[in-house]
Residue, then its C-alpha position, 0 to 999 in steps of 0.5 A: x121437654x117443653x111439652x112435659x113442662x107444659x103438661x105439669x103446668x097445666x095438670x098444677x092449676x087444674x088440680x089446684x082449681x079442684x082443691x079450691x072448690x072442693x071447700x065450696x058448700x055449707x059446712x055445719x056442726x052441732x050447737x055446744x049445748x043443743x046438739x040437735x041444731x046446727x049451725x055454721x058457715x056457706x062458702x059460696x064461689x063467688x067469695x061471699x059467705x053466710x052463717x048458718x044460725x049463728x046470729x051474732x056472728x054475721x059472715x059476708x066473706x071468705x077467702x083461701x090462700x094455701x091452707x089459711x082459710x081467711x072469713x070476714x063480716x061482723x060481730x055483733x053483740x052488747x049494742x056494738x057491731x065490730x068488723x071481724x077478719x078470722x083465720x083458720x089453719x085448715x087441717x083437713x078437707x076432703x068432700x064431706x069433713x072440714x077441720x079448722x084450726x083457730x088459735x087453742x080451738x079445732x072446729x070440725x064441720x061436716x058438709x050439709x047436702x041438702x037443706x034437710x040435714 
């Protein structure tokens, strides 16, 4: 009984792990208004996150609990720079698609694979 125990313990982290990285990556979507551009964020393993063309919403980190999805860094614009501390419901993450919840507004990524796409 404590063998299976054991086991279960195990296999709960390892699938854990798994889930945690599988969000790891550069994660776009298209510009509202210009389609043809990109833009989004990189979740790096080490906690550090950067936008992706958006210039005036600067990421420098992230963080997951469960699904909460938590990205801080700094919003600039109008001459003013504010610390910002963002969460998300994520609603759905598998290896190619992430959707996030935001207050009324559902943002859905896709996982970029290569710098060309």
């Amino acid at each position: 009984m404590k063998k299976l125990i054991f086991m279960l313990i195990t296999a709960f982290f390892i699938l854990n792990g798994c889930t945690k990285d599988k969000i790891i990556g550069t994660w776009v979507q298209p510009i509202p208004g210009m389609e043809d551009k990109l833009q989004g964020i990189t979740l790096n393993k080490d906690g550090s996150a950067q936008s992706v063309n958006m210039h005036t919403l600067l990421y420098t980190g992230w963080q997951r609990e469960g699904n909460i999805l938590t990205l801080t860094g700094q919003s600039i614009g109008n001459g003013r720079t504010i610390t910002i501390k963002e969460e998300f419901e994520i609603q759905q993450l598998d290896e190619h698609n992430l959707k996030l919840h935001f207050g009324n507004t559902v943002l859905n990524y896709t996982r970029q694979t290569s710098t060309g796409e």
